[in-house]
N, C-alpha and C positions, 0 to 999 in steps of 0.2 A: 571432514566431508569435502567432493569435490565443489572447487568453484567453478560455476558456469564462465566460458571463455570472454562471454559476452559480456561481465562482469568484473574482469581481473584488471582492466584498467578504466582511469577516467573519460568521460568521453562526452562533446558538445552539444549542444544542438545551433547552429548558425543559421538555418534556415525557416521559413514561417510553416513548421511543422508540432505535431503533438505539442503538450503545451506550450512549444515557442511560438504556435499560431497569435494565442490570445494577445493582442493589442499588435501584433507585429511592426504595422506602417506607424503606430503612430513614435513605439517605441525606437526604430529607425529614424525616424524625424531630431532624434537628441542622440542617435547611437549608431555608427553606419554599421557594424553589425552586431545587433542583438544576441544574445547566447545565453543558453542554459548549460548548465554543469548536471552530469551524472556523474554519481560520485562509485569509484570500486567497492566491490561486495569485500569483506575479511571474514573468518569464519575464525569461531573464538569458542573454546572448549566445554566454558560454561556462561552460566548468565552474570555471574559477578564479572567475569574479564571482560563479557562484551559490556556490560555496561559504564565500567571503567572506559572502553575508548568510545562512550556515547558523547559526543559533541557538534556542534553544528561548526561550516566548515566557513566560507566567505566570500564564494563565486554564489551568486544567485541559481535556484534550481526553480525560481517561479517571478515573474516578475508580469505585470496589468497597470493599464493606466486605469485610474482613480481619483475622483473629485479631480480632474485635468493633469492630476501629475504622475507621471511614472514610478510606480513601489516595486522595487524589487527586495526578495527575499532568499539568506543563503538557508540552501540545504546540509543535509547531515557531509560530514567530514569524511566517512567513509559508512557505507551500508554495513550493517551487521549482519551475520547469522550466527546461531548456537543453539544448542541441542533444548528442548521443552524441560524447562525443573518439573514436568507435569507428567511426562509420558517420553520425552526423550522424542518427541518428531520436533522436527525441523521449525524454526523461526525465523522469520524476518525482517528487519526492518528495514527500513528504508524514508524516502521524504514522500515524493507527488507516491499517488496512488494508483495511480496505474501498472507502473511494478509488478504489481499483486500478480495480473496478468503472465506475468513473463515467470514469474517464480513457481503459480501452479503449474504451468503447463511444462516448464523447465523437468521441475521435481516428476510430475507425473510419469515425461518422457525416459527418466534416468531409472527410474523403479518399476516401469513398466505396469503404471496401476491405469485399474479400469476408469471409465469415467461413471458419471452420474451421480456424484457427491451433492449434500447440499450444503448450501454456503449460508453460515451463518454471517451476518454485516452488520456489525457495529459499529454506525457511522450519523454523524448528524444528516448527513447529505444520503440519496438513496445510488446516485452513482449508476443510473439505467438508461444514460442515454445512449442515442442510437449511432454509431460508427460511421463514417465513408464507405468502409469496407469492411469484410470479414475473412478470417483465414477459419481454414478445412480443418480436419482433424489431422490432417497426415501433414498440413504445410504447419500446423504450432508442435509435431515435434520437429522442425528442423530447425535448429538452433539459430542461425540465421533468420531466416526468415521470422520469428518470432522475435526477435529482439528488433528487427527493423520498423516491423506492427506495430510491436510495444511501445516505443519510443518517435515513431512520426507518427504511427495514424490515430493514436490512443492519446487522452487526456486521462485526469484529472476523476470528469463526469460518466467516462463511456465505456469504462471497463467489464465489466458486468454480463452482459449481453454478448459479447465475441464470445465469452466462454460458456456459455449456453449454445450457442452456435456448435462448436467443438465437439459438445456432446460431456466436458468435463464437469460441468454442475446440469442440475437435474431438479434442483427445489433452489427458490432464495428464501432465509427467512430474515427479515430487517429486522435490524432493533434497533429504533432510534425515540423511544418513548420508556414514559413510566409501567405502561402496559407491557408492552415485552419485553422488558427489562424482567417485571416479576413470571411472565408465561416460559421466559427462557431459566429462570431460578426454580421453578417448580414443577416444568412437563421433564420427561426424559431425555438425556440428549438424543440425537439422529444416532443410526449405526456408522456412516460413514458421512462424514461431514468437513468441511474447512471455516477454519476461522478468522476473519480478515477484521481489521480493528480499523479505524481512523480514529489518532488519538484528539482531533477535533472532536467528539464527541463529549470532550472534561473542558470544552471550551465555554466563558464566561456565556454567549448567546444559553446555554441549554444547562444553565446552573439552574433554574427553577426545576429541573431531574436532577434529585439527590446523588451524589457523585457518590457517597459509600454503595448506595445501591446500586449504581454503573461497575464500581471495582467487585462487586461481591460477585453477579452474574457476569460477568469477564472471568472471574477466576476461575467460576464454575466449568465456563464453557471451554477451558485450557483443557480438560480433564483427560478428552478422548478424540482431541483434533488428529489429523490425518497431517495436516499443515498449518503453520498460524504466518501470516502475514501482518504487519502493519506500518499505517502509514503518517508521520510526523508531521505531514500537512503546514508547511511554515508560514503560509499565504491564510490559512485558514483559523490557525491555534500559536500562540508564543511557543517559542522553540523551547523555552524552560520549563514552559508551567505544562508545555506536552510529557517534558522528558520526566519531571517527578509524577506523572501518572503514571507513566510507563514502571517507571520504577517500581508503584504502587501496585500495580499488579500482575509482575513479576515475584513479588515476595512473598 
């Protein structure tokens, strides 16, 4: 599969933008310039070899002052993609979550699909907030211009909503409960739909929702994805205890 260009190499963030906003002055104050790491997308034939090069890398891709002191967190070592063991559409992973953004609208632009999909979200977090700004349908296929949104104007929380904007989703359905966890295991999937993960969601806060029941409807909903996304969230979930759910349902 082609890599997006925007993708092929690694790349900073130095300035108080998309998640380098968060804590900026004060992380400047111990760091004269703060940075986040975007790690290169590799695209890997099947899901055993990408998983094989799943590891976190050692440049920070999130970092927030907390209880008074600076946490910074590395992201993945390099982004994966590999073809669905489900349906053979496209997967990807990645760390912050805003990504998601760049990769629907990437894929959409390269296949020439319609929009109005709904997005199924699998996330402890609902991830709706509202932007600075929003790009048109015609400026998220320009590769550029999409990666630069992506990456300064998007977080973490505010993804969501631009693509609504675009025209490429058309329904959200959340799951971040017991309830639709089972409503997503027993109604029929959508006809056309995305499916975007935050593997925060197998994180210890939200263990009182039985995690075999989290892996069963995730596996379900691989079935008849258009795209699957997700996001390793390192600020949010241990990078290990993300990476063997990932594992878990992928098998």
């Amino acid at each position: 599969m082609e890599i997006p260009v925007a993708y092929q190499k690694e790349q900073f963030l130095n300035e108080p933008m998309g998640n380098n906003a968060f804590d900026y002055e004060a992380r400047a104050a111990e760091h004269p310039e703060p940075y986040l790491r975007i790690a290169p997308l590799k695209y890997y034939p099947d899901t055993e070899q990408a998983l094989d090069n799943l590891a976190s890398g050692v440049t920070p891709a999130f970092s927030i002052l907390e209880d008074g002191k600076i946490k910074s967190f590395p992201g993945l070592r390099v982004f994966l993609t590999f073809p669905s063991p489900a349906n053979q559409a496209p997967i990807f992973v990645f760390d912050n979550h805003n990504h998601a953004f760049f990769f629907w609208h990437w894929y959409q632009a390269q296949n020439k699909l319609e929009g109005n999909f709904t997005l199924i979200h699998v996330d402890q977090h609902k991830d709706t907030r509202m932007p600075a700004t929003f790009l048109t349908a015609e400026e998220s296929a320009k590769e550029s211009e999409l990666q630069n949104y992506t990456n300064e104007i998007l977080n973490v929380g505010n993804f969501i909503q631009p693509a609504i904007k675009t025209g490429l989703l058309s329904e959200i359905k959340i799951v971040d409960s017991s309830d639709t966890l089972a409503e997503l295991i027993k109604q029929p999937l959508p006809d056309r739909y995305i499916l975007d993960i935050d593997l925060d969601f197998f994180s210890p806060d939200l263990d009182y929702i039985d995690n075999n029941l989290k892996v069963k409807a995730i596996k379900k909903a691989f079935a008849k994805a258009s795209i699957v996304t997700i996001a390793t969230s390192p600020y949010f979930i241990d990078a290990e205890l993300a990476f063997s759910y990932l594992k878990k349902i992928l098998s």
